[in-house]
Gaussian input, Z-matrix of N, CA and C with variables (Angstrom, degrees):
# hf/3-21g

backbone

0 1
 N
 C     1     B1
 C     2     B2     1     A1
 N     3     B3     2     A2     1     D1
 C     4     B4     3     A3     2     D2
 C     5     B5     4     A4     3     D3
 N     6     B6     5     A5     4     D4
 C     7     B7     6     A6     5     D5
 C     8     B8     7     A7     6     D6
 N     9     B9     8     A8     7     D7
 C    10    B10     9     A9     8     D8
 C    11    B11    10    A10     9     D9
 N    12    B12    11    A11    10    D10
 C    13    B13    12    A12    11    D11
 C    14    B14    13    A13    12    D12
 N    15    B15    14    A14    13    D13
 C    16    B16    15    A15    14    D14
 C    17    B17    16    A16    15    D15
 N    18    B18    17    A17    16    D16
 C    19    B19    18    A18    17    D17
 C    20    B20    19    A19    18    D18
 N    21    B21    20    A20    19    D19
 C    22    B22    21    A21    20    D20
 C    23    B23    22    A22    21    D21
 N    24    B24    23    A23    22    D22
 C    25    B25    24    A24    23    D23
 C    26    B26    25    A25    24    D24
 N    27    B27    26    A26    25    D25
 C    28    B28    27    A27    26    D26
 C    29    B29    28    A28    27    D27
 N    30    B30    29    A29    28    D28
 C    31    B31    30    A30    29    D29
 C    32    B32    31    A31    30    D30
 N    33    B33    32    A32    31    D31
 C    34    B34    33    A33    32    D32
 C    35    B35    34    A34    33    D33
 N    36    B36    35    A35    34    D34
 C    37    B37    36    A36    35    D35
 C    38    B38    37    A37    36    D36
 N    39    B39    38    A38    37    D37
 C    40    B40    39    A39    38    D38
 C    41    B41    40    A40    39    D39
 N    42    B42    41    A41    40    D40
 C    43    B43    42    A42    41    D41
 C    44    B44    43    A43    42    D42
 N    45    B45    44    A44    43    D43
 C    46    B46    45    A45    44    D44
 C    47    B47    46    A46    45    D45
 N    48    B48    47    A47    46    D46
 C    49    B49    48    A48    47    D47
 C    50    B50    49    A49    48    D48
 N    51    B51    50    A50    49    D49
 C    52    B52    51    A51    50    D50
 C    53    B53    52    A52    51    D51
 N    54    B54    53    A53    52    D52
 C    55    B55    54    A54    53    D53
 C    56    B56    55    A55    54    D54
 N    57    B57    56    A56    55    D55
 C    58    B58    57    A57    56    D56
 C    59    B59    58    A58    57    D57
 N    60    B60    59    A59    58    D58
 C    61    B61    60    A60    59    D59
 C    62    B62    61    A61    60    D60
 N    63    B63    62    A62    61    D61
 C    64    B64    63    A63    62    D62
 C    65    B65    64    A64    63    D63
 N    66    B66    65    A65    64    D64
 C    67    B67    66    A66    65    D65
 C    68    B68    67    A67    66    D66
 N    69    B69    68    A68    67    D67
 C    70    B70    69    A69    68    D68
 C    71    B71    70    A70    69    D69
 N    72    B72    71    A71    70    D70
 C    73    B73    72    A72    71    D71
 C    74    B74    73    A73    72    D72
 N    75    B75    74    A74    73    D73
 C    76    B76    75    A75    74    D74
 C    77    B77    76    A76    75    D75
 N    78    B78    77    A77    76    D76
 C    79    B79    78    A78    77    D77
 C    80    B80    79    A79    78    D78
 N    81    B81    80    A80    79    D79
 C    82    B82    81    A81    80    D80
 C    83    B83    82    A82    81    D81
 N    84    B84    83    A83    82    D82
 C    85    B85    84    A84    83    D83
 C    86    B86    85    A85    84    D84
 N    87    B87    86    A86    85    D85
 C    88    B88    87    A87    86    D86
 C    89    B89    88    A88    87    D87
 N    90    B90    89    A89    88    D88
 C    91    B91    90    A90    89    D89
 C    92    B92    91    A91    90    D90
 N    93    B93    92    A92    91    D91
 C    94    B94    93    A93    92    D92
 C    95    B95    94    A94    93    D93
 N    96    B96    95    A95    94    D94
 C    97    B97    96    A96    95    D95
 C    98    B98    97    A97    96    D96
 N    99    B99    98    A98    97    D97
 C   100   B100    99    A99    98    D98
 C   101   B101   100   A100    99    D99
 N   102   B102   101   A101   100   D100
 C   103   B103   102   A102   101   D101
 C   104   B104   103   A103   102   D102
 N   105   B105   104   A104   103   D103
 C   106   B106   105   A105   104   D104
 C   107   B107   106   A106   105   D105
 N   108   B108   107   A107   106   D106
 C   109   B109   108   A108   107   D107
 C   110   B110   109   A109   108   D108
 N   111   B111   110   A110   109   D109
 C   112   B112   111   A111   110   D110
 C   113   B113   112   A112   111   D111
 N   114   B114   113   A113   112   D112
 C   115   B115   114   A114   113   D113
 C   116   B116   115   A115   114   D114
 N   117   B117   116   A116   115   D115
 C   118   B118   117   A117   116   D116
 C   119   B119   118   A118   117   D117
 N   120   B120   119   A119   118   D118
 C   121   B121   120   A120   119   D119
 C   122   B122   121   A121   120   D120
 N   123   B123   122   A122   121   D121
 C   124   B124   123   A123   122   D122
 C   125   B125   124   A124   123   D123
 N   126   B126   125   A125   124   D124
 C   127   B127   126   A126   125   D125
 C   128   B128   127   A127   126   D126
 N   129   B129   128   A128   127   D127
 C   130   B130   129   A129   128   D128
 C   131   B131   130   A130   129   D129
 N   132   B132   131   A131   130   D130
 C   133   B133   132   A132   131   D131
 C   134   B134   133   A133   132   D132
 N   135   B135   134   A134   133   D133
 C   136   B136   135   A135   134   D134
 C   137   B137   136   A136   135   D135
 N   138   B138   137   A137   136   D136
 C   139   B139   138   A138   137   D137
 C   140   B140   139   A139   138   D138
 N   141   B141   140   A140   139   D139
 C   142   B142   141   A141   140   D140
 C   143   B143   142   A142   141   D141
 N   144   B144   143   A143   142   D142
 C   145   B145   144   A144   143   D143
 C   146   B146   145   A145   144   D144
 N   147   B147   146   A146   145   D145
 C   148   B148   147   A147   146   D146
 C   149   B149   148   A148   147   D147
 N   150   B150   149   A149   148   D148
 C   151   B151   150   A150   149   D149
 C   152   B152   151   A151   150   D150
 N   153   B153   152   A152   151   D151
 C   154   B154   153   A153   152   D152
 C   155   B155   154   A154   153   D153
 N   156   B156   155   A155   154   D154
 C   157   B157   156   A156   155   D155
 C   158   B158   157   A157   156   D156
 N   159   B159   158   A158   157   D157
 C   160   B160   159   A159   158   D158
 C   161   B161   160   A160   159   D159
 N   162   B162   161   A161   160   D160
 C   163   B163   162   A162   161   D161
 C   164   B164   163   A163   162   D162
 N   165   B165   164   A164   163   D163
 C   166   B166   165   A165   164   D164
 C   167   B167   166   A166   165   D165
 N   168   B168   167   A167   166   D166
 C   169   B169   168   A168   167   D167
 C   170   B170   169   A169   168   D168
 N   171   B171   170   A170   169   D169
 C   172   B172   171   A171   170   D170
 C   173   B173   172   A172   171   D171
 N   174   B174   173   A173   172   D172
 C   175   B175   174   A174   173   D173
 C   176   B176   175   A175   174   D174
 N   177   B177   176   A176   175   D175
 C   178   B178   177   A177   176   D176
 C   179   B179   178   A178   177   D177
 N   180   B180   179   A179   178   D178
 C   181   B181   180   A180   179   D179
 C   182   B182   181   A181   180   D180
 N   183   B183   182   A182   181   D181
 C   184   B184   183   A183   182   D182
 C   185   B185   184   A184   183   D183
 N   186   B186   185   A185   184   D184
 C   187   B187   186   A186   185   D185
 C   188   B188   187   A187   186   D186
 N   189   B189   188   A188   187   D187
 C   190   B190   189   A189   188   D188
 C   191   B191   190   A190   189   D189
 N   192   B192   191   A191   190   D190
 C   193   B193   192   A192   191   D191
 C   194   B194   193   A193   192   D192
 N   195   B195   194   A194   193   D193
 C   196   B196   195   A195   194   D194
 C   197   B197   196   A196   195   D195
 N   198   B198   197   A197   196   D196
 C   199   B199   198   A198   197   D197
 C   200   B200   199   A199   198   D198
 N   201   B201   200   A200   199   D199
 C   202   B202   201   A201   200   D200
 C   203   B203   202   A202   201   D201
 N   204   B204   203   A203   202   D202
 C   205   B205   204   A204   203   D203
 C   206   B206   205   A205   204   D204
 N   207   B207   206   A206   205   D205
 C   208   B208   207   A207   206   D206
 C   209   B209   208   A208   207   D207
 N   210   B210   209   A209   208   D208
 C   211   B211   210   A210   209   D209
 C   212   B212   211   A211   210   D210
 N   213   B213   212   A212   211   D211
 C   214   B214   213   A213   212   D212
 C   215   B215   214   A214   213   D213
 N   216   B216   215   A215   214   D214
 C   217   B217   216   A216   215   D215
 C   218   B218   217   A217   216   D216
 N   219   B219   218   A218   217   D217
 C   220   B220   219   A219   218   D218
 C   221   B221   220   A220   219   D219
 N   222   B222   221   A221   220   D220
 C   223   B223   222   A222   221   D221
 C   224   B224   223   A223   222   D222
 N   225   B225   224   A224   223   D223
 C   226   B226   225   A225   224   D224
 C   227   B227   226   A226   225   D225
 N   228   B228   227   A227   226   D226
 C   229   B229   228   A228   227   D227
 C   230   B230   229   A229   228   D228
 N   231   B231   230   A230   229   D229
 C   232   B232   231   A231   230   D230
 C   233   B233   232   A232   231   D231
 N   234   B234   233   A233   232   D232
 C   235   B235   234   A234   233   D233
 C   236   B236   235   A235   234   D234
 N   237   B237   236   A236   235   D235
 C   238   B238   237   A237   236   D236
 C   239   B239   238   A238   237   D237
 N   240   B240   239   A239   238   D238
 C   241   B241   240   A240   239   D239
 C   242   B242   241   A241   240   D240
 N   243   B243   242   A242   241   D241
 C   244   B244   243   A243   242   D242
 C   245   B245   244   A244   243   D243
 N   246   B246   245   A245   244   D244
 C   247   B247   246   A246   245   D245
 C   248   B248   247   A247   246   D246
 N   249   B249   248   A248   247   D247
 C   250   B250   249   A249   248   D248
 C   251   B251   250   A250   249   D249
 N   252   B252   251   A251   250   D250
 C   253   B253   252   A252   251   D251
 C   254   B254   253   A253   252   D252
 N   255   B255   254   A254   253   D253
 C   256   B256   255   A255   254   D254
 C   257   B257   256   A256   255   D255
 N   258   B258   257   A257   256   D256
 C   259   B259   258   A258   257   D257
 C   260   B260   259   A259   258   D258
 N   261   B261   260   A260   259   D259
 C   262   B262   261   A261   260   D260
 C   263   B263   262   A262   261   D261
 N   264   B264   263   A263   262   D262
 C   265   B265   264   A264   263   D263
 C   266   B266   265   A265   264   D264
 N   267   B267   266   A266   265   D265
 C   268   B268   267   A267   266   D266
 C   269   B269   268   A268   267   D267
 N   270   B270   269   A269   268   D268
 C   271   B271   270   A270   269   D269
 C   272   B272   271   A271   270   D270
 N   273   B273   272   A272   271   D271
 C   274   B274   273   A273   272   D272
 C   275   B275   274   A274   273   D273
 N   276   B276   275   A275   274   D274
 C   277   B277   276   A276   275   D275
 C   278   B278   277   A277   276   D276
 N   279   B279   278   A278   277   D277
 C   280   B280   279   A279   278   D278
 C   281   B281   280   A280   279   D279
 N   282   B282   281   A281   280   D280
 C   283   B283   282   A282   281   D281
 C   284   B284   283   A283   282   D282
 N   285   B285   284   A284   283   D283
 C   286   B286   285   A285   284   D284
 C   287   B287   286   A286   285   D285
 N   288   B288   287   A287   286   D286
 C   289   B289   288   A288   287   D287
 C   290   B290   289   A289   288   D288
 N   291   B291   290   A290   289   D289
 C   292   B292   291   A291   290   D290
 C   293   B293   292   A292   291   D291
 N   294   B294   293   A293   292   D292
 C   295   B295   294   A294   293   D293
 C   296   B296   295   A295   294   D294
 N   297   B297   296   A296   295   D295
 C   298   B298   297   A297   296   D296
 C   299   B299   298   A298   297   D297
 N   300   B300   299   A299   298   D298
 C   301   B301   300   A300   299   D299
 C   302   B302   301   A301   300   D300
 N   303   B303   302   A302   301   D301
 C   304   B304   303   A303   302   D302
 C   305   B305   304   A304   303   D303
 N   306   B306   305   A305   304   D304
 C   307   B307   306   A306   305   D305
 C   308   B308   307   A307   306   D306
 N   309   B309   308   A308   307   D307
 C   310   B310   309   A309   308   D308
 C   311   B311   310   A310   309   D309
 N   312   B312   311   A311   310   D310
 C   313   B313   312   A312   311   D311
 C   314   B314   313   A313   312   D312
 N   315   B315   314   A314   313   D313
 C   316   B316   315   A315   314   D314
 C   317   B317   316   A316   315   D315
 N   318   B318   317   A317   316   D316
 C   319   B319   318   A318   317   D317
 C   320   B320   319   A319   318   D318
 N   321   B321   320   A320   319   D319
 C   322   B322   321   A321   320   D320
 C   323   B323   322   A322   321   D321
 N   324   B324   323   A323   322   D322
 C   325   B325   324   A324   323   D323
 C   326   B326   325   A325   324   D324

   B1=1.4426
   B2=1.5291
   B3=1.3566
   B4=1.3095
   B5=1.8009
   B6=1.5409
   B7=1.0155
   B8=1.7897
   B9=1.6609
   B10=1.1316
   B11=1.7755
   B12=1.2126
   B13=1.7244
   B14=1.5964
   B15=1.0682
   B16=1.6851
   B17=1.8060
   B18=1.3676
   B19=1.3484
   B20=1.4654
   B21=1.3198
   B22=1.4004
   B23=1.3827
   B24=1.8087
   B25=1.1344
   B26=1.8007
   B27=1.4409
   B28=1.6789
   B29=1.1306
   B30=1.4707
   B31=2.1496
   B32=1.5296
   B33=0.9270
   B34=1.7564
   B35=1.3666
   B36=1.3982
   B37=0.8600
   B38=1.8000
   B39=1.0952
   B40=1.0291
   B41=2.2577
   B42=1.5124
   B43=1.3383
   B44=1.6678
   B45=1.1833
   B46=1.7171
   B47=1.8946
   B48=1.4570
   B49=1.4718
   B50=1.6511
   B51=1.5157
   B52=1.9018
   B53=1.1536
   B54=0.8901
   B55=1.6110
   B56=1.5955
   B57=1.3463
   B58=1.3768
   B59=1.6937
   B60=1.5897
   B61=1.2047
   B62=1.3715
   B63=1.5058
   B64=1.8948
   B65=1.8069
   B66=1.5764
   B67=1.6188
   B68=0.9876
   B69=0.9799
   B70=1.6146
   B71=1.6704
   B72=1.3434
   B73=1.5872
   B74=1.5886
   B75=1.7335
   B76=0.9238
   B77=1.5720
   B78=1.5740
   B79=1.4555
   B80=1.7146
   B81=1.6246
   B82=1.1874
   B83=1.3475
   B84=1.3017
   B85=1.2398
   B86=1.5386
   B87=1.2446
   B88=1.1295
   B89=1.9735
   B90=1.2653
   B91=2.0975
   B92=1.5171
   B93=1.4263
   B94=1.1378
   B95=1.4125
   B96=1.5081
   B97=2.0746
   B98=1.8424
   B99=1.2409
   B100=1.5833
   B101=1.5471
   B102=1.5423
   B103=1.6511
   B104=1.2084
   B105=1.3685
   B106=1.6037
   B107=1.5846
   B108=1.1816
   B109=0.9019
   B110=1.5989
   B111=1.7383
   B112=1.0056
   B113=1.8356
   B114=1.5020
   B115=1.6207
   B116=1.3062
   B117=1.7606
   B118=1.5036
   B119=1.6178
   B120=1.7429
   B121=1.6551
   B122=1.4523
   B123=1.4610
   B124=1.1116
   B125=1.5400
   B126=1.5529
   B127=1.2476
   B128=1.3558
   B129=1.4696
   B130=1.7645
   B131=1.3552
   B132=1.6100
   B133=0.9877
   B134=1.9137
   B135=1.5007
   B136=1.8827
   B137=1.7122
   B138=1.2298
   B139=1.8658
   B140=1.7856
   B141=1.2649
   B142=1.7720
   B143=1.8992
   B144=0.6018
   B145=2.0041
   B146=0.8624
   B147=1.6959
   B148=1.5712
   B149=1.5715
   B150=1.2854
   B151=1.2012
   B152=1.4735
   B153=1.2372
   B154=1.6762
   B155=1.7224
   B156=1.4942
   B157=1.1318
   B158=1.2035
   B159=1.2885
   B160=1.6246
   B161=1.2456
   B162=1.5673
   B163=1.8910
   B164=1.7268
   B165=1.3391
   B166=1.6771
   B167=0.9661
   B168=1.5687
   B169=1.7670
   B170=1.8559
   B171=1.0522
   B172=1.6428
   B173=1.7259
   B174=1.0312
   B175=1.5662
   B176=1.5518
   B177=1.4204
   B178=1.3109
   B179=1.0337
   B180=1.6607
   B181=1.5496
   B182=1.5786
   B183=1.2761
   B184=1.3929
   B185=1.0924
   B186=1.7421
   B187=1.6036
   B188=1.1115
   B189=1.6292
   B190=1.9605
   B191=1.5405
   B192=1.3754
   B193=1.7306
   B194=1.0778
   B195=1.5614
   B196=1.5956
   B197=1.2873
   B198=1.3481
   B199=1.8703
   B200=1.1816
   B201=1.6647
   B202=1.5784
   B203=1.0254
   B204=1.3588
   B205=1.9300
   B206=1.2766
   B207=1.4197
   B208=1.2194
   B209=2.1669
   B210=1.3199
   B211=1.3543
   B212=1.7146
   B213=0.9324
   B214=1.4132
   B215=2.0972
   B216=1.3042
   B217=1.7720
   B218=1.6864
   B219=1.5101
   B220=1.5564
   B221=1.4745
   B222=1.4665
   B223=1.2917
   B224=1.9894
   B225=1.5048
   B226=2.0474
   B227=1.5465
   B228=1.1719
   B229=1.5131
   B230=1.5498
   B231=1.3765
   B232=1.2439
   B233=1.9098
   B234=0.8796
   B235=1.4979
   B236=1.5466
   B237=1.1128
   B238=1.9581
   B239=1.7555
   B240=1.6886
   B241=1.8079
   B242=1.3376
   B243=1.3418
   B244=1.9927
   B245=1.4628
   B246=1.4066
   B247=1.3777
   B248=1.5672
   B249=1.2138
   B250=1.4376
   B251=1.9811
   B252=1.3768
   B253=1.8408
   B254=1.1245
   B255=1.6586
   B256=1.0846
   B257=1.3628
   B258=1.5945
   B259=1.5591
   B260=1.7438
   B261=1.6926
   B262=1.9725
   B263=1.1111
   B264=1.0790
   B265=1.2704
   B266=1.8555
   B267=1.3628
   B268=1.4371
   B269=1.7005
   B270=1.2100
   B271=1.2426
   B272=1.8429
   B273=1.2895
   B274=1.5620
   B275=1.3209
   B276=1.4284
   B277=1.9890
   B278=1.2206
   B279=1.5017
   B280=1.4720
   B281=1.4547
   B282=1.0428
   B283=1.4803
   B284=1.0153
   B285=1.3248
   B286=1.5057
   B287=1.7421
   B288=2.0129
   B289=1.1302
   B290=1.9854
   B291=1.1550
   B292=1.1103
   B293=1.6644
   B294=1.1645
   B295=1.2228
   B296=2.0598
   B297=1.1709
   B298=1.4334
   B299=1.9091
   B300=1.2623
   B301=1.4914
   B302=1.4049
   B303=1.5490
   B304=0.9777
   B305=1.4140
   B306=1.9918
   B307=1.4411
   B308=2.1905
   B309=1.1466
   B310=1.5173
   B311=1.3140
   B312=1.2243
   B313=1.4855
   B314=1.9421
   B315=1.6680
   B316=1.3896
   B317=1.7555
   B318=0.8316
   B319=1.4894
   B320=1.5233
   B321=1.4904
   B322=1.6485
   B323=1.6897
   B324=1.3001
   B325=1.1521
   B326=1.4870
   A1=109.32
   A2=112.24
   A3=127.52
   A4=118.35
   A5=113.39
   A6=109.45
   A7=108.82
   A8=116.06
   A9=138.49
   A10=118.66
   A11=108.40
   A12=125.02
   A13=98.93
   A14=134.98
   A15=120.41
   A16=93.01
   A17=115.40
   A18=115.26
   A19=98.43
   A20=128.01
   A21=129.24
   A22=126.28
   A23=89.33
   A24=94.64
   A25=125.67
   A26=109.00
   A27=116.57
   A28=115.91
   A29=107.80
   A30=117.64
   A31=89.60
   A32=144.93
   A33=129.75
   A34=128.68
   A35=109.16
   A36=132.10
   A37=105.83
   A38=127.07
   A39=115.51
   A40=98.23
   A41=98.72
   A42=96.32
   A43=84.61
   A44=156.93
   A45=146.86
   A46=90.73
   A47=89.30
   A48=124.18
   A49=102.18
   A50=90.84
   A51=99.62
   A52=111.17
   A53=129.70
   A54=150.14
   A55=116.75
   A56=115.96
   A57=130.84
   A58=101.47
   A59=122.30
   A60=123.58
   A61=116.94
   A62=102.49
   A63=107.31
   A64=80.75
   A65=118.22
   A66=104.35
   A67=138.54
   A68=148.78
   A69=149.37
   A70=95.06
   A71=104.35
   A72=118.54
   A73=120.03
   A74=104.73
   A75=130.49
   A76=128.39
   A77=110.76
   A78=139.33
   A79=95.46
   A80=101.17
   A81=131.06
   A82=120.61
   A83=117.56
   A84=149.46
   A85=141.66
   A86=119.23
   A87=162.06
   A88=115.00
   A89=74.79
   A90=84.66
   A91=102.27
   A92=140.20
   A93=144.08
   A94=107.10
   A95=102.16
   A96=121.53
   A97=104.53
   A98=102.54
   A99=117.45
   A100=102.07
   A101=89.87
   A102=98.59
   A103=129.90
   A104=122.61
   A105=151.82
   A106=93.49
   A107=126.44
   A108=123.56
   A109=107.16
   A110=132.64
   A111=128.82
   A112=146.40
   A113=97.51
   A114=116.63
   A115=119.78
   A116=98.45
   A117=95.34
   A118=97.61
   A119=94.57
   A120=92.76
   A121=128.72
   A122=129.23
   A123=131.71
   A124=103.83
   A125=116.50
   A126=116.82
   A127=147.18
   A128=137.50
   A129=130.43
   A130=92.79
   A131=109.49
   A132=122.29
   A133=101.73
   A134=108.17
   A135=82.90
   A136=117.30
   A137=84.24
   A138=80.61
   A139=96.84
   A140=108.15
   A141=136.42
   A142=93.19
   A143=107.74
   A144=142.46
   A145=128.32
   A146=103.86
   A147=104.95
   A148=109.51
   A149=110.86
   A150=108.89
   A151=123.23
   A152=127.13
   A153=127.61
   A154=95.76
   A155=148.95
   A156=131.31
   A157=145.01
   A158=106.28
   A159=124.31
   A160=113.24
   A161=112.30
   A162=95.06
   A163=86.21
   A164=130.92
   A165=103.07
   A166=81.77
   A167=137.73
   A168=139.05
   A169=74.95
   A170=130.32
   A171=132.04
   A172=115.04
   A173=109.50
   A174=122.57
   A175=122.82
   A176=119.40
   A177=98.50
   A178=146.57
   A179=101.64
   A180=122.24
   A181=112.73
   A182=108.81
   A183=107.61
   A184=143.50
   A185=91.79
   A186=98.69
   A187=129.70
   A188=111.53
   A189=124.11
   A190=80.04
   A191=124.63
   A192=126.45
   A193=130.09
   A194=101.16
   A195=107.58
   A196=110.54
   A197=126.50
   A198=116.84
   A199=81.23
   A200=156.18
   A201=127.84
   A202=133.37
   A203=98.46
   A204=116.67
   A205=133.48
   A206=116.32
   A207=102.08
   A208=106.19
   A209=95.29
   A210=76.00
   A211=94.90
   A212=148.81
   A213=126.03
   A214=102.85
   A215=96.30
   A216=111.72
   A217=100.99
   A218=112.49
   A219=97.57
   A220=99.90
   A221=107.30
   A222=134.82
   A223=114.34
   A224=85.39
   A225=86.81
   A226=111.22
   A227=113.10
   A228=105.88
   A229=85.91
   A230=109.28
   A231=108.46
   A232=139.74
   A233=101.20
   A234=121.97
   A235=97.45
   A236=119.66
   A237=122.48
   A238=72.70
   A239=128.31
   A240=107.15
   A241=110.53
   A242=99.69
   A243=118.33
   A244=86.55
   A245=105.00
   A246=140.61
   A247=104.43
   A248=131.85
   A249=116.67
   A250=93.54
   A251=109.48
   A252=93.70
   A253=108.80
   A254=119.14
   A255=112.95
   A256=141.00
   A257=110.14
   A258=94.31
   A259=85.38
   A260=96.14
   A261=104.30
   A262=108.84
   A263=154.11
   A264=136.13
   A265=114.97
   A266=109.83
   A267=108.53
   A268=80.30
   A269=118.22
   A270=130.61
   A271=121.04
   A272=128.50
   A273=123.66
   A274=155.11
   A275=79.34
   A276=124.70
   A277=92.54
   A278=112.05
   A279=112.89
   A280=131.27
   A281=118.69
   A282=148.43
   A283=137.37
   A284=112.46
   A285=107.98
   A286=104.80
   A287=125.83
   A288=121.56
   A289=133.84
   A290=121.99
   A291=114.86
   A292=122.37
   A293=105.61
   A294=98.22
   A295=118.41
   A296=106.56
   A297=106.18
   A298=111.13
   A299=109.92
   A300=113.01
   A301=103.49
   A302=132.80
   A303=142.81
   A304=128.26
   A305=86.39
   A306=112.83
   A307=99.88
   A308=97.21
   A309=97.07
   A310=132.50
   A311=116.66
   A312=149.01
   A313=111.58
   A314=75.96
   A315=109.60
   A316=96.72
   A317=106.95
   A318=129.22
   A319=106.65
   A320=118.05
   A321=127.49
   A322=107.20
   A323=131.13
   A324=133.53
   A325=129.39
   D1=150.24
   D2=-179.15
   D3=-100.62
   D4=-177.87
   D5=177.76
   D6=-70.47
   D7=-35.10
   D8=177.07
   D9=-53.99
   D10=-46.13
   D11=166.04
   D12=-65.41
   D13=-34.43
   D14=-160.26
   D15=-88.48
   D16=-44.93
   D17=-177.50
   D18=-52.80
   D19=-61.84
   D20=-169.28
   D21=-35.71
   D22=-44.65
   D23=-171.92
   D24=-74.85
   D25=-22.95
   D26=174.90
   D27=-112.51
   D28=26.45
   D29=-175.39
   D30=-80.29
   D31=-47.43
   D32=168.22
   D33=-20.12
   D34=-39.33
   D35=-148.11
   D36=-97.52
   D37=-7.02
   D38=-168.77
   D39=-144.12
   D40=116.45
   D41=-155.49
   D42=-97.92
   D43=-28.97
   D44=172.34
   D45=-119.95
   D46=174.49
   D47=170.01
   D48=-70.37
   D49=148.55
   D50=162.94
   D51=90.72
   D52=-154.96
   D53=-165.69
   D54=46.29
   D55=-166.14
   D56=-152.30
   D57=-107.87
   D58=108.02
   D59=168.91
   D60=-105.10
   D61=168.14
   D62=-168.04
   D63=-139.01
   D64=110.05
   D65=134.54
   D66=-92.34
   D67=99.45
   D68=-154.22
   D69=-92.27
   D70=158.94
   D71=-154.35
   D72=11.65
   D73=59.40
   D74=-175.57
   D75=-55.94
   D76=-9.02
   D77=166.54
   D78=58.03
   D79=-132.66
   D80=174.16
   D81=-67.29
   D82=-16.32
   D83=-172.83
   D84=55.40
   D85=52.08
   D86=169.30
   D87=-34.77
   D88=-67.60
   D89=167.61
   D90=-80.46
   D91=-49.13
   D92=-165.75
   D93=-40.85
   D94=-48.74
   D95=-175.90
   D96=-67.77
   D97=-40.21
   D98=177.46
   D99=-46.14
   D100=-72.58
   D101=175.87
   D102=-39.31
   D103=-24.78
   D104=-171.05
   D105=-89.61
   D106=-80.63
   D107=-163.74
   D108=-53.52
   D109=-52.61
   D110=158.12
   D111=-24.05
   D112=-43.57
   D113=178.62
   D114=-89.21
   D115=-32.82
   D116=178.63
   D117=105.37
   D118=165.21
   D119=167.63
   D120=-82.76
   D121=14.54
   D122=-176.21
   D123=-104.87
   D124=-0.95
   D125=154.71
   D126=-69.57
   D127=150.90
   D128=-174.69
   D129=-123.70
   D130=142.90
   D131=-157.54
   D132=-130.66
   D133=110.02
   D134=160.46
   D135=-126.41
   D136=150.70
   D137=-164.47
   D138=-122.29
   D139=128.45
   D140=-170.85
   D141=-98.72
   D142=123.06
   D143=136.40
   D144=-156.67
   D145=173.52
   D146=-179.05
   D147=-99.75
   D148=-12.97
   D149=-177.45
   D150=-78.70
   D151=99.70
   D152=-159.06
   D153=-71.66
   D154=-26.65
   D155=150.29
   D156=-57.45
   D157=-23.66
   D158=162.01
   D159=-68.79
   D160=-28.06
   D161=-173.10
   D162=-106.79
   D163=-0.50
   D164=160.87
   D165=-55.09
   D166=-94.98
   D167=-81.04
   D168=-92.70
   D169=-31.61
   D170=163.97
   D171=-38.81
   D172=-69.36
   D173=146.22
   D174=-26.58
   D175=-58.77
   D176=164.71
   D177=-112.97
   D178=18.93
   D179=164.36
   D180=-76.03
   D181=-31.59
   D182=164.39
   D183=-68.88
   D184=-29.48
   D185=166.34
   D186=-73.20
   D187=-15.02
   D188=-174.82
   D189=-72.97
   D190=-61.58
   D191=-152.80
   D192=-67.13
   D193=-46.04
   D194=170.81
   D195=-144.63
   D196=91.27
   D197=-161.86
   D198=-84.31
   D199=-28.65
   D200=173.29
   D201=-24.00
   D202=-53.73
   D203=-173.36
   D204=-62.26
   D205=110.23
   D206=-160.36
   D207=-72.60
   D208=157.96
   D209=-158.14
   D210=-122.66
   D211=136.69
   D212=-175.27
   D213=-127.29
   D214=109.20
   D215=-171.15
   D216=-81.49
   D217=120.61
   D218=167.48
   D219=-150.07
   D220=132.63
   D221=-160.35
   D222=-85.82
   D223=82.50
   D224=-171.66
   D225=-159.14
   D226=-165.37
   D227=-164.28
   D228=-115.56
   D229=146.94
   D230=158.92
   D231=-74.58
   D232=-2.29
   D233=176.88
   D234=-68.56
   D235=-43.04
   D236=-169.22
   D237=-122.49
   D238=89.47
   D239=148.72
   D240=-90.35
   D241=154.35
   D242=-174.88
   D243=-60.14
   D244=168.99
   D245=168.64
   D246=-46.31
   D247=125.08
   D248=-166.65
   D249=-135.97
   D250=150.62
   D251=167.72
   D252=-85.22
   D253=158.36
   D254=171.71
   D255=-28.24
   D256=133.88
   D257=-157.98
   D258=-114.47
   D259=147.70
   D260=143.83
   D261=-80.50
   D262=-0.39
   D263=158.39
   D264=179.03
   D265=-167.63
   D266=-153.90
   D267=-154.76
   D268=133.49
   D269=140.00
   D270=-84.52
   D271=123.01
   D272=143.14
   D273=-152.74
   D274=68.42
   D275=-178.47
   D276=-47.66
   D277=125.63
   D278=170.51
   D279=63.97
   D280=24.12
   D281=174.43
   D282=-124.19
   D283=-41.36
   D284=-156.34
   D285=-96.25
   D286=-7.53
   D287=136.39
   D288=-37.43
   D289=-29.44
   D290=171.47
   D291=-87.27
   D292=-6.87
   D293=164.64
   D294=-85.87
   D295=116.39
   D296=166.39
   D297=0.15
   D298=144.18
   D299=176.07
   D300=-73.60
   D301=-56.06
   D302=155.21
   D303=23.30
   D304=-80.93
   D305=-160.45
   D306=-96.37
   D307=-1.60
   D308=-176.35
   D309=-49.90
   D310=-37.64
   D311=157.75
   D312=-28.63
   D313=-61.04
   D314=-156.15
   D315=-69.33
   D316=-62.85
   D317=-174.40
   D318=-48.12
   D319=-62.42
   D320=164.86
   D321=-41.02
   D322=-50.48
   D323=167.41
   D324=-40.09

């Protein structure tokens, strides 16, 4: 998959430019750029993993693509996410399988 397939895939999802996104297990950051490319530069972006190398190279893929955006990197699991502002929306492509079936519900909540 490309940068072009990830946009495709969550362009539904976003009916104007701007607002406040959440990717949760935001990896390498793949949807995060999607999201970017989707909202526009008047968008804020925060992207959740645990992996603190995945959200550098996240960090400076964003900065080649869109250094406008403010981008806010925070290093945690999404099962417990930090305090976040209101969001328009949440990406969690490729994530939200590792959490227990169980607690999935719970966790999206």
């Amino acid at each position: 998959m490309n940068h072009d397939d990830h946009v495709r895939l969550i362009a539904g999802a976003f009916a104007r430019p701007g607002g406040i996104w959440a990717d949760f297990g935001a990896g390498w950051g793949a949807f995060t750029l999607a999201i970017r490319e989707l909202a526009g530069p008047e968008s804020e972006i925060y992207a959740l993993d645990r992996d603190h190398a995945a959200l550098t190279s996240l960090h400076d893929g964003m900065i080649r693509m869109f250094p406008e955006t403010p981008l806010h990197l925070i290093q945690g699991d999404m099962r417990q996410p930090p305090k976040l502002p209101p969001l328009d929306g949440i990406v969690a492509a490729n994530s939200l399988h590792y959490v227990d079936a169980k607690h999935q519900s719970t966790t999206l909540r």
